[in-house]
C-alpha positions as CSV (number, residue, x, y, z in Angstrom):
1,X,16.6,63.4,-24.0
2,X,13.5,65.2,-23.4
3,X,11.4,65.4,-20.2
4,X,9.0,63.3,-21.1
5,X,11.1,60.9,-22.8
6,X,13.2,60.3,-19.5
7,X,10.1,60.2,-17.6
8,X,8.9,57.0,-20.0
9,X,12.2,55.3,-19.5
10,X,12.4,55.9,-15.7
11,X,8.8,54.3,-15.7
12,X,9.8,51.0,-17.7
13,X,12.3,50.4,-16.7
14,X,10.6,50.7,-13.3
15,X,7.8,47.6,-14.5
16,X,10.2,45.6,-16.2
17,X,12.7,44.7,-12.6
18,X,9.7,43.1,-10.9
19,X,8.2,41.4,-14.5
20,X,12.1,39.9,-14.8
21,X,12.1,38.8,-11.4
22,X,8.8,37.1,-11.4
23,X,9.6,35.4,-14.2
24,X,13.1,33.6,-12.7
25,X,10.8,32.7,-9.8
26,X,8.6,30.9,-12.4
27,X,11.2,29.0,-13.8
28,X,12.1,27.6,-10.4
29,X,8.3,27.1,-9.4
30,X,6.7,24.1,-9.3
31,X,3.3,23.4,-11.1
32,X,0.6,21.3,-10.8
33,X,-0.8,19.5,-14.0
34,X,-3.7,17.2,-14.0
35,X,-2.6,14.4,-16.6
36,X,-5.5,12.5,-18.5
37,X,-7.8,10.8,-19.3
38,X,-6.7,9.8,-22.8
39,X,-9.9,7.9,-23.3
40,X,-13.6,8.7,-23.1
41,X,-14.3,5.8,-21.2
42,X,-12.0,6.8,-18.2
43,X,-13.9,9.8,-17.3
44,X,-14.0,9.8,-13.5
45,X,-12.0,6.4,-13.5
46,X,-8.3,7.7,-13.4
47,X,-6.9,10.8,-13.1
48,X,-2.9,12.0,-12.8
49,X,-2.4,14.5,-10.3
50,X,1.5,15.1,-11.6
51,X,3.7,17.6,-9.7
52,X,6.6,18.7,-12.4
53,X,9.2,21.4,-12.3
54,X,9.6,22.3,-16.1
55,X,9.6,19.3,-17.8
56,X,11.1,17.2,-14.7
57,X,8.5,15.5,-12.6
58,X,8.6,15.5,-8.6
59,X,5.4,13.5,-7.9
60,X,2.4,11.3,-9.1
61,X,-0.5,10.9,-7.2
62,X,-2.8,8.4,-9.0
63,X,-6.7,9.4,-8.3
64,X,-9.0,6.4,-9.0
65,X,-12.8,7.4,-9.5
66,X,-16.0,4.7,-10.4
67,X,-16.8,2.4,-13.0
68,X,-20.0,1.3,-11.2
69,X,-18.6,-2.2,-11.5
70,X,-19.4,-3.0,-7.9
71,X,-18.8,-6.4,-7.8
72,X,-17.4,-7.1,-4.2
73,X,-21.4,-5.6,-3.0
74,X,-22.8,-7.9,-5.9
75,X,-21.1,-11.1,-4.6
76,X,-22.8,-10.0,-1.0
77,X,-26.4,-10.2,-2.3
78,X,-26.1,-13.1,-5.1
79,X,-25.3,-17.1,-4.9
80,X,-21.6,-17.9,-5.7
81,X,-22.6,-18.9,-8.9
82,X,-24.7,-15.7,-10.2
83,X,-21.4,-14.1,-9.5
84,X,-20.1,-15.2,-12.5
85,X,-21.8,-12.3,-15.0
86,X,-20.0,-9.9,-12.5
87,X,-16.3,-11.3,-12.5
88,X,-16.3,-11.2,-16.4
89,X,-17.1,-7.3,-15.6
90,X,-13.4,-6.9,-13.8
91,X,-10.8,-7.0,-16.3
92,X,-13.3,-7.2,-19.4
93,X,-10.1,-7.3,-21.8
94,X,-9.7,-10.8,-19.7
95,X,-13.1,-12.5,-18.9
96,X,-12.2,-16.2,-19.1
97,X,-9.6,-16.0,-17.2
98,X,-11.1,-14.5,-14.5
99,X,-14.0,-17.0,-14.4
100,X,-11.5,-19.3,-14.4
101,X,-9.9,-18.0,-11.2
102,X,-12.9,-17.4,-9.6
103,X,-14.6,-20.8,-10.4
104,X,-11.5,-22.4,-8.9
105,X,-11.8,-20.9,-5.6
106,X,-15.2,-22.4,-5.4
107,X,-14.1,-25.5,-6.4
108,X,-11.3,-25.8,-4.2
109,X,-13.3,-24.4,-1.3
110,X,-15.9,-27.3,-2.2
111,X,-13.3,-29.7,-2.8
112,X,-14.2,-31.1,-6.2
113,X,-11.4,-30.4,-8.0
114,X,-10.6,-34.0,-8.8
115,X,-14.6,-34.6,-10.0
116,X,-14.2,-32.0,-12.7
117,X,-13.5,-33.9,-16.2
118,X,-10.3,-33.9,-18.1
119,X,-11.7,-32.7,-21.7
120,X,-13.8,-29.7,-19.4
121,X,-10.2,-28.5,-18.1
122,X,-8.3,-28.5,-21.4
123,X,-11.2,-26.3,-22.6
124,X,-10.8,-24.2,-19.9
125,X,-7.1,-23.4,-20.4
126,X,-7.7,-23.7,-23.9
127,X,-9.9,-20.1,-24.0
128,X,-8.1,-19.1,-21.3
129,X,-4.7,-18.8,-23.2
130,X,-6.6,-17.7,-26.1
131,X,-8.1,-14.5,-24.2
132,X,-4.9,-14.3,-22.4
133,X,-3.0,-13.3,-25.9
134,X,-6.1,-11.3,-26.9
135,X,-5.7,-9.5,-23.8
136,X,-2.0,-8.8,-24.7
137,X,-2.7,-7.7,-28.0
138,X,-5.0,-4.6,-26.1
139,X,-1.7,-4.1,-24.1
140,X,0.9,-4.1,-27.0
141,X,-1.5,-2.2,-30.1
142,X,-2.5,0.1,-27.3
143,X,1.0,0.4,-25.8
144,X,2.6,1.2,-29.6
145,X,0.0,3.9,-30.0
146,X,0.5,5.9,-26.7
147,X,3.8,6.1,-27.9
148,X,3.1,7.3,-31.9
149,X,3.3,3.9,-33.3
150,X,0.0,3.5,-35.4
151,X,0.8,0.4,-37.1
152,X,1.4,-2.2,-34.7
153,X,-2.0,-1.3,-33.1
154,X,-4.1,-1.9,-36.3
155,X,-2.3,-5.2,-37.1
156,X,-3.1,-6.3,-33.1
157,X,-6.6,-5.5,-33.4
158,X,-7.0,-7.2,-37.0
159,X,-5.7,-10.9,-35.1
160,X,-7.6,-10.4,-31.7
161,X,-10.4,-9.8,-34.2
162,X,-10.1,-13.6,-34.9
163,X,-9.7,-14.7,-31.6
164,X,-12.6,-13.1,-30.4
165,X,-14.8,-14.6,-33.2
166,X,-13.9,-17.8,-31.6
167,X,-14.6,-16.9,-28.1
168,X,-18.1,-15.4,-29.0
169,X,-19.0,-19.1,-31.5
170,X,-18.1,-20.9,-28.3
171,X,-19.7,-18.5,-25.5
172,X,-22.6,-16.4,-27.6
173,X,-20.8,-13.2,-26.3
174,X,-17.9,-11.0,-27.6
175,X,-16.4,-10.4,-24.8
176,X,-18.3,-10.9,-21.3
177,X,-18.9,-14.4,-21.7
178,X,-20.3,-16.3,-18.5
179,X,-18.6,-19.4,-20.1
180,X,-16.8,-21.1,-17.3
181,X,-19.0,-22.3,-14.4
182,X,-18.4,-23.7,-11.0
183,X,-17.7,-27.4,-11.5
184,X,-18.0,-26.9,-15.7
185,X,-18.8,-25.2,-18.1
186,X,-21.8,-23.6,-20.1
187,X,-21.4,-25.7,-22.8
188,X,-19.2,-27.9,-25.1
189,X,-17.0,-26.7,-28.0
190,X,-19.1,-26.1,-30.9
191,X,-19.0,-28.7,-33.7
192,X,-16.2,-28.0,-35.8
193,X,-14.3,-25.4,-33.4
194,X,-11.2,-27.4,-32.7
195,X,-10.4,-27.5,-36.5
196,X,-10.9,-23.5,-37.1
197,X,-8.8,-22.9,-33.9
198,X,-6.3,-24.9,-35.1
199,X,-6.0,-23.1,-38.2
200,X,-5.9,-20.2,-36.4
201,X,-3.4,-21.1,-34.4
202,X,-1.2,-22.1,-37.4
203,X,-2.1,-18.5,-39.5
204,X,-0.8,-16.4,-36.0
205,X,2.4,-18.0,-35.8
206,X,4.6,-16.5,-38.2
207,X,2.5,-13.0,-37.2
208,X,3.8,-13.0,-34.0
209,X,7.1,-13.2,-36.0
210,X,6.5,-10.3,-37.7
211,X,5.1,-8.2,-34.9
212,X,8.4,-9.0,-33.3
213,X,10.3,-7.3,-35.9
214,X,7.8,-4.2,-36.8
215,X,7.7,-3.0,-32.9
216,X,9.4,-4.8,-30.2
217,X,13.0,-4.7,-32.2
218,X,12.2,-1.6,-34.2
219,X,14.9,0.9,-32.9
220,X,12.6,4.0,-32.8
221,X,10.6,1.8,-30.0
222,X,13.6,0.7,-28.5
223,X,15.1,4.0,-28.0
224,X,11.7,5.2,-26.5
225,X,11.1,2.6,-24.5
226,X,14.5,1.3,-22.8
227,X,16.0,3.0,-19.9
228,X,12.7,4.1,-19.3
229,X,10.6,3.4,-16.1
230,X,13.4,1.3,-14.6
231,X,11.8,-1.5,-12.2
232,X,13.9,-2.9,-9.6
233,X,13.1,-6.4,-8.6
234,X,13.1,-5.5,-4.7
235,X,10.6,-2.7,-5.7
236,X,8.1,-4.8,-7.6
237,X,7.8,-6.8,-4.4
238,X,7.5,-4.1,-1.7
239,X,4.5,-2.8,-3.6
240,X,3.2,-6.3,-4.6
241,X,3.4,-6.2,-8.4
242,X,2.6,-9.4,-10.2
243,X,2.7,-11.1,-13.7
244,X,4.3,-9.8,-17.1
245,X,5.7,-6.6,-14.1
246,X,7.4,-8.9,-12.4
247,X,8.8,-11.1,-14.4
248,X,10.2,-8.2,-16.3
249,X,12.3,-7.2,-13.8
250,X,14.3,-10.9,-13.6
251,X,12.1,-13.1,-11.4
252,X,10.5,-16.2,-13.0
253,X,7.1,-16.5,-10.9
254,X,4.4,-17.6,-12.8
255,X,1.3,-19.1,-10.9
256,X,0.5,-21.7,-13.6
257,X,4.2,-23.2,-12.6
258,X,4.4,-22.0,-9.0
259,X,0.7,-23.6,-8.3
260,X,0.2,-26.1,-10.8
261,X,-3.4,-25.3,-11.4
262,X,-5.9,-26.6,-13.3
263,X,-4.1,-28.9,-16.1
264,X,-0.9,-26.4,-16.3
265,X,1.6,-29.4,-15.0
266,X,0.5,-31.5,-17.9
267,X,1.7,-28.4,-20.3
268,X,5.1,-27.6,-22.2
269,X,5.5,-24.3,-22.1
270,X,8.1,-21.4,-20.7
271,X,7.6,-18.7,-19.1
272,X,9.8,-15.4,-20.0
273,X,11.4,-12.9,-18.1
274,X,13.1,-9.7,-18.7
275,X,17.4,-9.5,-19.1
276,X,17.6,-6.3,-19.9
277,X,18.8,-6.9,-23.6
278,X,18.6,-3.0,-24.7
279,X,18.8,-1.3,-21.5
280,X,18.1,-1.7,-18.2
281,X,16.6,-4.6,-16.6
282,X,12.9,-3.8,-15.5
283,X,12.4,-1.0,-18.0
284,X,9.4,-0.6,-20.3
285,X,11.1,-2.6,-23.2
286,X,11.4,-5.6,-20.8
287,X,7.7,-5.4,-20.2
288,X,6.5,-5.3,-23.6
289,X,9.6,-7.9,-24.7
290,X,8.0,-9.9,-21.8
291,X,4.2,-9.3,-23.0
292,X,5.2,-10.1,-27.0
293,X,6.5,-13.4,-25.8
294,X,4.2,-14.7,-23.3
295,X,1.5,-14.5,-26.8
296,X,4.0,-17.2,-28.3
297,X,4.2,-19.4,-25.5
298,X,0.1,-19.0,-24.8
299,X,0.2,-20.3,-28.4
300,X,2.1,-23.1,-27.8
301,X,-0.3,-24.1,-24.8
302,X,-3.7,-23.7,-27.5
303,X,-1.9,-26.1,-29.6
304,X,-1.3,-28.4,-27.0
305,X,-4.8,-28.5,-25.5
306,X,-6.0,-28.8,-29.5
307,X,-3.8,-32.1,-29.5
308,X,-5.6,-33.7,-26.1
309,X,-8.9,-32.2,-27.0
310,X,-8.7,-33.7,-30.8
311,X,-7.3,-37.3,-30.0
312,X,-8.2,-39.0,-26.6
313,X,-10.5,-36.1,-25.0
314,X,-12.6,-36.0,-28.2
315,X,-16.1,-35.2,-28.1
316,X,-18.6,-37.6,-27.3
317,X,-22.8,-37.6,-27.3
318,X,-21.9,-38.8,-23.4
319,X,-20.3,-36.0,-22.5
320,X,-21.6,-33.5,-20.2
321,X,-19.7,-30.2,-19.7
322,X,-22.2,-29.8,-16.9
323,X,-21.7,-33.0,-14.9
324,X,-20.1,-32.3,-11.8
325,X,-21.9,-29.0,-11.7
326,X,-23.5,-28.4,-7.9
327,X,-27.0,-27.8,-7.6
328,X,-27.0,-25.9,-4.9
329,X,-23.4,-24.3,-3.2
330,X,-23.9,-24.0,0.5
331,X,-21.1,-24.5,3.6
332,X,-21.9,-25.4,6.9
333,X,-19.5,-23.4,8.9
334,X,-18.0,-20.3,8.3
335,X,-14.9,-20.4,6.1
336,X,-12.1,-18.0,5.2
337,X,-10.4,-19.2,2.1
338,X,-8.3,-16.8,-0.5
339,X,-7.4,-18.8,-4.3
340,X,-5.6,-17.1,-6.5
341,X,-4.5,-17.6,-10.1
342,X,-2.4,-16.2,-13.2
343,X,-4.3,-14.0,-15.2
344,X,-2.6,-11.7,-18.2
345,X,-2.0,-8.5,-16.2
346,X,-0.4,-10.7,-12.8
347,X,-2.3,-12.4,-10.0
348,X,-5.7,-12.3,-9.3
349,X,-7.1,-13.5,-5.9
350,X,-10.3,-13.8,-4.0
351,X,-10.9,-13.9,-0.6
352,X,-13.7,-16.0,0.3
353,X,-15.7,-15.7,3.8
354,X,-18.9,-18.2,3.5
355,X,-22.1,-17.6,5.9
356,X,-23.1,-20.9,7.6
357,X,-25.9,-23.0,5.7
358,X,-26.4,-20.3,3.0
359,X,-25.6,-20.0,-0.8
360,X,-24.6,-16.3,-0.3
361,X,-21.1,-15.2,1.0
362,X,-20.8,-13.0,3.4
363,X,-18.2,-11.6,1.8
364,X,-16.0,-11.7,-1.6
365,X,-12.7,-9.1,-1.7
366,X,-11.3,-9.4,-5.0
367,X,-6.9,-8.9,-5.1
368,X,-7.3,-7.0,-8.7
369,X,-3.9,-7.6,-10.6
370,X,-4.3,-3.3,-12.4
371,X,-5.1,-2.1,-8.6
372,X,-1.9,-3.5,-7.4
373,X,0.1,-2.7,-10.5
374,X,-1.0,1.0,-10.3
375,X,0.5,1.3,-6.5
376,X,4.1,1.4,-7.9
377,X,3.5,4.5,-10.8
378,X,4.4,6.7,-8.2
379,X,7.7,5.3,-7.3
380,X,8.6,5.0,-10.9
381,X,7.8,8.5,-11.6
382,X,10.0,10.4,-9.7
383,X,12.5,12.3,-11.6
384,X,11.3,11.3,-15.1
385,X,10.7,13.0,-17.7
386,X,7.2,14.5,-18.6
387,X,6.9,12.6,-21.9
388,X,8.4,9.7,-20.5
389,X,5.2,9.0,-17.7
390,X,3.0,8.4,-21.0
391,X,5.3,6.0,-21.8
392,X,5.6,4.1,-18.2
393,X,1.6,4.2,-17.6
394,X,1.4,2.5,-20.4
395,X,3.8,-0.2,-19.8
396,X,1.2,-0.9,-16.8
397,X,-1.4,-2.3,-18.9
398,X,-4.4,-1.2,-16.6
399,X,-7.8,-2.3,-17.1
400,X,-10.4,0.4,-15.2
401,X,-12.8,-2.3,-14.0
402,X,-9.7,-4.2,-11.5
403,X,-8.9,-0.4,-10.8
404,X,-12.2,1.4,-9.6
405,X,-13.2,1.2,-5.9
């Protein structure tokens, strides 16, 4: 070996010790990867600060951002019922059944609960339950997609197209509605709608069938999905996780039974929870399993209210959706009042604290079902899988407006 020869080799092999040993030392490292957005529209709205080593993950810190929503300051400066526009702006996949919530609290808070006619509350829960399975369609197509399931999602959007139509015949929106009132409702059902709904209603019944079978028991999805983001039951209550959530991890607590709102008590319907049929209870297959059936009991409800609203709550020229609508909403003392009810994603409250002899509130907080859900992702997290936090965030079914703050 020549001079310069041994000279090169002295030299490498010099450079390549400290290269090797930096290189272990990344292996072990930890890193810091910001996760998301996915969508445009979440720009600023969520962001996943995700601490992983490798492909192991050590800790989620969910960062939420604006959507200009706003709507606890709106309900500061407007009457209780101009609030209305700005509750359908919350969970936007859900409108009506946040007006619904919302104008319950009023009316409770008012007491005129028992002034408010029998064929205006079918109505109500009737577009209620039908936005509540549109809203699980989002959830489910959506769901299928984050996951590399592109079929599921166009056959979703294809039925919520229908339901939709129906909503924006019988509101004049698509999907911000302002249909539900304090004490009534904008209008009656349009001339002919009970019949088209109906036939809707018998046209999705055997496609929830076959959604059943093309994602929720496919075993690609089922493999994916179970085992995966594990919920304990005493963990969804610690961090105060509501609806489809929580009844996916075994309890059966469902505010349309547990309150007997509205005209829920009169209704025939179930309401499922996980078992843990491919895996483990609380997984991500519970919550879709969970989500997938809720649509075919919400279906069962819309048929129901059709039957009331067709046969001794049928439409008369005498009828006035409007009727027991107040004029003016003012309290004389100061009140503190919280109503809650069952909307798609789990509970959604408001607290209520009137000003004496005035039509605005002093002050509206709003318990957002998607800001409460989103507490728990970080528990969940821990020790999972890289891949597998795309498939527990979106077993969350978040909507951005409940999120933002």
């Amino acid at each position: 070996m020549s001079k310069i020869q041994y000279q090169f080799k002295k030299e490498n092999l010099a450079i390549s010790e400290p290269t090797k040993h930096k290189a272990e030392q990344l292996r072990t490292e930890e890193m810091l990867i910001n996760l998301g957005p996915q969508h445009p529209s979440m720009h600023g709205v969520l962001r996943l600060e995700v601490i992983t080593d490798g492909e192991i993950i050590k800790e989620v810190v969910p960062h939420i951002g604006y959507l200009h929503r706003c709507f606890e300051k709106h309900a500061e400066s407007m009457a209780y019922n101009q609030t209305i526009p700005y509750v359908d702006r919350m969970d936007y996949v859900a409108a009506m059944n946040s007006e619904h919530a919302y104008a319950l609290g009023i009316e409770k808070m008012l007491g005129i609960t028992q002034q408010i006619p029998k064929r205006v509350e079918y109505i109500r829960v009737l577009v209620a339950e039908l936005n509540r399975i549109a809203s699980h369609f989002v959830a489910l197509g959506t769901y299928g997609l984050d996951i590399g399931a592109v079929t599921p999602f166009l056959w979703l959007m294809r039925d919520r197209e229908h339901i939709l139509r129906l909503l924006e015949w019988v509101s004049g929106a698509r999907m911000l509605y302002n249909y539900i009132w304090i004490g009534g409702l904008y209008y009656d059902l349009p001339v002919g709608f009970e019949e088209k709904c109906q036939e809707f209603a018998d046209y999705l019944q055997p496609k929830l069938t076959e959604f059943q079978q093309l994602l929720v028991e496919n075993k690609i999805f089922v493999e994916r999905t179970a085992n995966i983001g594990v919920l304990p039951l005493a963990m969804a209550i610690n961090y105060g996780v509501t609806g489809p959530m929580l009844r996916a991890s075994g309890l059966k607590f469902d505010l349309r039974k547990v309150d007997a709102y509205s005209v829920y008590p009169e209704l025939d319907f179930e309401i499922p929870v996980g078992q843990g049929q491919m895996g483990t209870l609380g997984d991500c297959w519970d919550r879709t399993y969970v989500r997938a059936m809720e649509c075919a009991e919400s279906l069962k409800i819309v048929k129901q209210c059709l039957l009331r609203l067709t046969t001794d709550l049928k439409r008369t020229r005498e009828f006035d959706p409007q009727a027991a609508v107040p004029k003016k909403i003012r309290f004389k003392e100061q009140i503190d009042y919280y109503a809650r009810a069952e909307n798609p994603k789990g509970e959604l409250g408001f607290f209520f604290r009137t000003i004496p002899n005035s039509d605005i509130p002093f002050r509206i907080k709003a318990r957002a079902c998607s800001f409460c859900n989103l507490s728990v992702l970080s528990a969940l997290s821990k020790g999972v899988m890289l891949a597998d936090l795309i498939a527990i965030v979106g077993s969350l079914d978040l909507v951005m407006g409940e999120v933002d703050r």
